[in-house]
C-alpha positions as CSV (number, residue, x, y, z in Angstrom):
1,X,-19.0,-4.4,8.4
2,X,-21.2,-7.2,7.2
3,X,-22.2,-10.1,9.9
4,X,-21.3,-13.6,10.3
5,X,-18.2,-15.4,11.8
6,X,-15.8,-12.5,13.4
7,X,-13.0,-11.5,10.5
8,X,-10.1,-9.9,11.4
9,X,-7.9,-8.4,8.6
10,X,-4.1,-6.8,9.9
11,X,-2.3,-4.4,7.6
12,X,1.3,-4.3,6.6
13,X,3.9,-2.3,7.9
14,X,3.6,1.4,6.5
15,X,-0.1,0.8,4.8
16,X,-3.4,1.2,6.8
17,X,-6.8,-0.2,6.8
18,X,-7.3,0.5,3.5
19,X,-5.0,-2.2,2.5
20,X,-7.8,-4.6,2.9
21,X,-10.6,-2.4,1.4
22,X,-11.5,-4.5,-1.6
23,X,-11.3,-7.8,0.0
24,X,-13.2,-6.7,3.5
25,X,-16.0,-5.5,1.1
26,X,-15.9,-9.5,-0.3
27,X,-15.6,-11.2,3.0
28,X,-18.5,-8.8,4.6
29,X,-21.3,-10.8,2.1
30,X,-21.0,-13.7,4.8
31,X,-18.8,-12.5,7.7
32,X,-18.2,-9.7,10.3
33,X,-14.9,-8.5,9.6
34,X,-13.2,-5.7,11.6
35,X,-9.7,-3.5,10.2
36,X,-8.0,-1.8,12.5
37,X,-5.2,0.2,11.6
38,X,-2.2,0.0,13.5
39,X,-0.8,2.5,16.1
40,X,1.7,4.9,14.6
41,X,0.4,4.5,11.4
42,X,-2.3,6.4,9.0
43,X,-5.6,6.8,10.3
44,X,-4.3,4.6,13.6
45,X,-4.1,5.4,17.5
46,X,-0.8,8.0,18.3
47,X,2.1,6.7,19.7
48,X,4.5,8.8,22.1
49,X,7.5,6.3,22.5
50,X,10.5,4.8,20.6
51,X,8.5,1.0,21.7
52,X,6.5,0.5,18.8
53,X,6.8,-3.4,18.7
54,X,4.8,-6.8,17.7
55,X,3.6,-7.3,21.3
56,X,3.0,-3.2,21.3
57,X,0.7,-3.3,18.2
58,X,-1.1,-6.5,19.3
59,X,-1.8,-4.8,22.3
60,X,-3.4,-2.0,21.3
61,X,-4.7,-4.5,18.8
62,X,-6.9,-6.9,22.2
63,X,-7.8,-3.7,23.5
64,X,-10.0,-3.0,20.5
65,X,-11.2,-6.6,20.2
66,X,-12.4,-6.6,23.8
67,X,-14.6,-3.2,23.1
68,X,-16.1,-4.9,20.5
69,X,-16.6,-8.0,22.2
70,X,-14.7,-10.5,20.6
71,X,-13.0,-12.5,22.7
72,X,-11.5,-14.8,19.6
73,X,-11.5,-14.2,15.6
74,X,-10.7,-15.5,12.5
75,X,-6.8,-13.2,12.3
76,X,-6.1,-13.0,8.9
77,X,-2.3,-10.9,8.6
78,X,-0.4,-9.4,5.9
79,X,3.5,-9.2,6.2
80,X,3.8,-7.4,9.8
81,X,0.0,-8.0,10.4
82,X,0.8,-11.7,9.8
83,X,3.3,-11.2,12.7
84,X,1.0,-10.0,14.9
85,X,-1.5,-12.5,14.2
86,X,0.8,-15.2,15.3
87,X,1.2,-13.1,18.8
88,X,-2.8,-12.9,19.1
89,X,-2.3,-16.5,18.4
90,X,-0.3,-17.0,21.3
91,X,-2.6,-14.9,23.8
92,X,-5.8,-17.1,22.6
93,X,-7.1,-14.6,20.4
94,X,-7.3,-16.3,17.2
95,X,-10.0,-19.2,15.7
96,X,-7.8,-19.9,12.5
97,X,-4.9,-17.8,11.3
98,X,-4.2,-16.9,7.5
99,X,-1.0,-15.2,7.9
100,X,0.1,-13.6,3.8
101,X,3.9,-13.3,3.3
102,X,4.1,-12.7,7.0
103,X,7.0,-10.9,8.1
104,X,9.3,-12.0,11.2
105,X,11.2,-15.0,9.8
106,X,14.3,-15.0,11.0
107,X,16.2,-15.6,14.0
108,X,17.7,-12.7,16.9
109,X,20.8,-13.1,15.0
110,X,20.7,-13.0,11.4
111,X,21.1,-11.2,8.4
112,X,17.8,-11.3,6.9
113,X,16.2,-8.5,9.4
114,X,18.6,-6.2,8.2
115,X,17.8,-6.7,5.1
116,X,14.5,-5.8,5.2
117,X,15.4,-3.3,8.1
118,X,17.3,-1.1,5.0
119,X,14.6,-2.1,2.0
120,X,12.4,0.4,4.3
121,X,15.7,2.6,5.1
122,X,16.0,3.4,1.8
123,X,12.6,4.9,1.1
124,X,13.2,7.7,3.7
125,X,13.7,10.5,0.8
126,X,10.2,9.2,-0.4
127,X,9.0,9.5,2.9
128,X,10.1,12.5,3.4
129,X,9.3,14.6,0.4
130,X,5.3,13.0,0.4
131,X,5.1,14.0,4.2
132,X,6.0,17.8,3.0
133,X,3.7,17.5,-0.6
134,X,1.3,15.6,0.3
135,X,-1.5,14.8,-2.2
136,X,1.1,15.9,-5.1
137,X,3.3,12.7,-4.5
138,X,0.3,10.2,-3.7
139,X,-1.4,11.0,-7.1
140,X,1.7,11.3,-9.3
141,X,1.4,8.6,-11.6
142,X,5.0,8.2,-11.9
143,X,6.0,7.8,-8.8
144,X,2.7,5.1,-8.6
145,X,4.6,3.3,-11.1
146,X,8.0,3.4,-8.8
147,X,6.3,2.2,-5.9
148,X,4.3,-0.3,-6.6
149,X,6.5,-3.2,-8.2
150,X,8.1,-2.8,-4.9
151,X,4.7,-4.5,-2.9
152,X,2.5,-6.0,-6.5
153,X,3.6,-8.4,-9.5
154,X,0.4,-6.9,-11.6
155,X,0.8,-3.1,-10.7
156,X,-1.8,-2.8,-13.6
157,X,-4.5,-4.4,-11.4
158,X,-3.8,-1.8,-8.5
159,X,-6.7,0.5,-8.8
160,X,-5.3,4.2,-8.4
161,X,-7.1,5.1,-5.4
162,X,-5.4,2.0,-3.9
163,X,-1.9,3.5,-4.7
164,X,-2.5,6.9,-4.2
165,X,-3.5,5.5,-0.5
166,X,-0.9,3.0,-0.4
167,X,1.9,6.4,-0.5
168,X,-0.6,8.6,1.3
169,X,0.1,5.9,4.5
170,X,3.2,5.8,4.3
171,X,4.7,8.8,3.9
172,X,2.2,9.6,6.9
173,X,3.6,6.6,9.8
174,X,5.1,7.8,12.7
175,X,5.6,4.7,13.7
176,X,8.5,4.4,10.4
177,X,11.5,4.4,12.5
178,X,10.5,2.8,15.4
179,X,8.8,0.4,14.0
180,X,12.5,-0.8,11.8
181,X,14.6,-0.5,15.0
182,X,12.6,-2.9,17.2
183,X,12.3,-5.1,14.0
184,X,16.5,-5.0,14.0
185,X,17.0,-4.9,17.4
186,X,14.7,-7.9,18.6
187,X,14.3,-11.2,17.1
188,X,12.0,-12.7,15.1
189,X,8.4,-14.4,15.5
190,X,8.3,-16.7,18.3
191,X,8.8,-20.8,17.8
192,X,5.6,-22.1,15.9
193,X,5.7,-25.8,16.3
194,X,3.3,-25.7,19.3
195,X,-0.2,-24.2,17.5
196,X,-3.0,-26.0,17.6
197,X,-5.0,-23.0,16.2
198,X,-5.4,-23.9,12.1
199,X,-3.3,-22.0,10.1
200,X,-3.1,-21.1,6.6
201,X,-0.2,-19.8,5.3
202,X,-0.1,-18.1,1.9
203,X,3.2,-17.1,0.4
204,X,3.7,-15.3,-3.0
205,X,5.9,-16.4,-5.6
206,X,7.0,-12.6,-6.4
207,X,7.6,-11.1,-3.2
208,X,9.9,-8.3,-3.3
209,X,9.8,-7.2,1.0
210,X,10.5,-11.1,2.1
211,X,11.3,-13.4,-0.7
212,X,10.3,-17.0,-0.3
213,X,13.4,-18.1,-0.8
214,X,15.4,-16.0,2.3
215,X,12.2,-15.6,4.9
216,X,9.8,-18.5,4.1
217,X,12.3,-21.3,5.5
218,X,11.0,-20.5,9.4
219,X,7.3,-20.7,8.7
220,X,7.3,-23.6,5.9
221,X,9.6,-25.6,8.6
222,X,8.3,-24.8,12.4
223,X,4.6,-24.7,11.5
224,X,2.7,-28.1,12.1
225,X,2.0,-30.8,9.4
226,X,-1.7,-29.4,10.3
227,X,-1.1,-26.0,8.8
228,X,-1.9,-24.9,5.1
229,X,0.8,-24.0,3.0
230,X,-0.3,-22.1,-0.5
231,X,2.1,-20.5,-2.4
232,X,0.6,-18.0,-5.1
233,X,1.9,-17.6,-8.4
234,X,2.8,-14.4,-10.2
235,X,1.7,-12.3,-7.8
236,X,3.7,-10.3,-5.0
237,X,3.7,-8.9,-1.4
238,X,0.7,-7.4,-0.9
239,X,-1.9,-9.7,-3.2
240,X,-4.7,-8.6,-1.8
241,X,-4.3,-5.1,-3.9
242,X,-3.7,-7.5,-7.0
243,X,-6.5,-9.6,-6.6
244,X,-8.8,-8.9,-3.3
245,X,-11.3,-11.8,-4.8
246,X,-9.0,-14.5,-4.7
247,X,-7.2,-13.5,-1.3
248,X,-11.1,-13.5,0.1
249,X,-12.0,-16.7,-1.6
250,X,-8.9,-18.0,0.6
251,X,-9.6,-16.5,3.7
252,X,-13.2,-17.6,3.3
253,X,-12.3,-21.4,2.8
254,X,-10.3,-21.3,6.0
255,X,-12.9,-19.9,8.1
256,X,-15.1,-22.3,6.5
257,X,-13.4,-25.2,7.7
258,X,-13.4,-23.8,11.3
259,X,-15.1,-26.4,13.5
260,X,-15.0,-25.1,17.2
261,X,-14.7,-27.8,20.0
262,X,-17.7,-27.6,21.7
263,X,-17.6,-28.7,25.6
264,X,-19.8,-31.7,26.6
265,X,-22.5,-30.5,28.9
């Protein structure tokens, strides 16, 4: 939607495209902006393999960016999406990078993955029961309000067709379980020090899937003195279903600031 400098916005693990709904419809006033929605997941390309990995999903990821043309983008990435942005990074992809709580910040062997690896583990009875009932578990307001803290700070400024989504997607991912093992059995993101492409990170204060405090240590460190480093207050993983204005507003000023090097003729 909308035209302008190319936008691309990357999901979260177990959410879709309609993670980024209310921003996208911000950004598109002066921008181009393209969400995919990853393989495996709701609304997303199948899968037929136990492989569903970063360098899988960024895959499939280029393949749509070269139908559409675009041979680089602004990557803006959300927990795993911020993950994969840093791999589109790598392969030239990427103008700027705003990666948002990204996911991925630890080391082959650490404790952190698993962490996170049984945080999603342990909503498998969720999963489960909203796969068999459907529409009766993504509109129960109760189980909304059980949900929710888990990825928002202000689960009052979640709209209710952005939660009913949010459990729609994932208790609808095939891509659940492979998805966790590859996260557990691989490392993490690959060493950062090297990009030249301008990056924004944005961390938030209340994240409940990667805590500042355990998974931020990798990005703040390894990234170069070049890179933005925002941390959000009172807000938590997901922020753009807490305040899709403000997470625009941010993406915006970065691809503002984009000057590309143009080659002497």
């Amino acid at each position: 939607m909308g035209s302008g400098e190319p936008v691309l916005l990357l999901q979260p693990f177990l959410l879709s495209a309609h993670a980024w709904r209310r921003t996208a419809e911000f950004l598109a006033e002066s921008h181009e902006v393209f969400v995919p929605t990853f393989a495996g997941h709701w609304g997303g390309p199948s899968i037929d393999s136990w492989k569903v990995d970063v360098p899988t999903l960024a895959d499939v990821v280029e393949a749509q960016l070269d139908e559409l043309g675009w041979e680089t983008c602004h990557i803006v990435g959300n927990s795993l999406g911020g993950w994969v942005a840093f791999e589109l990074e790598q392969r030239g992809r990427a103008r700027t990078v705003t990666a948002v709580a990204p996911a991925g910040g630890w080391h082959r062997h650490s404790l952190p993955k698993f962490e996170v690896g049984l945080k999603f583990l342990s909503l498998a009875p969720l999963i489960g029961l909203g796969n068999r009932l459907g529409n009766l578990v993504a509109e129960n307001k109760l189980i909304q309000r059980a949900v929710l803290p888990l990825v928002s700070k202000n689960t009052k400024a979640v709209s209710s067709d952005d939660a009913a989504d949010l459990i729609r997607a994932g208790t609808h991912c095939a891509a659940y379980l492979p998805v966790i093992w590859s996260g557990i059995s691989r490392g993490g993101i690959h060493d950062l020090s090297e990009i030249e492409t301008p990056v924004r990170l944005v961390l938030c204060e209340n994240d409940r899937i990667v805590p500042i405090s355990r998974f931020a240590g990798r990005f703040v460190d390894e990234l170069p003195a070049h890179a933005d480093r925002i941390t959000l207050r009172d807000i938590g993983h997901c922020p753009q279903l807490e305040d899709p204005a403000l997470i625009a507003q941010l993406i915006g000023e970065h691809v503002a600031s984009y000057q590309p090097v143009r080659k002497a003729v």
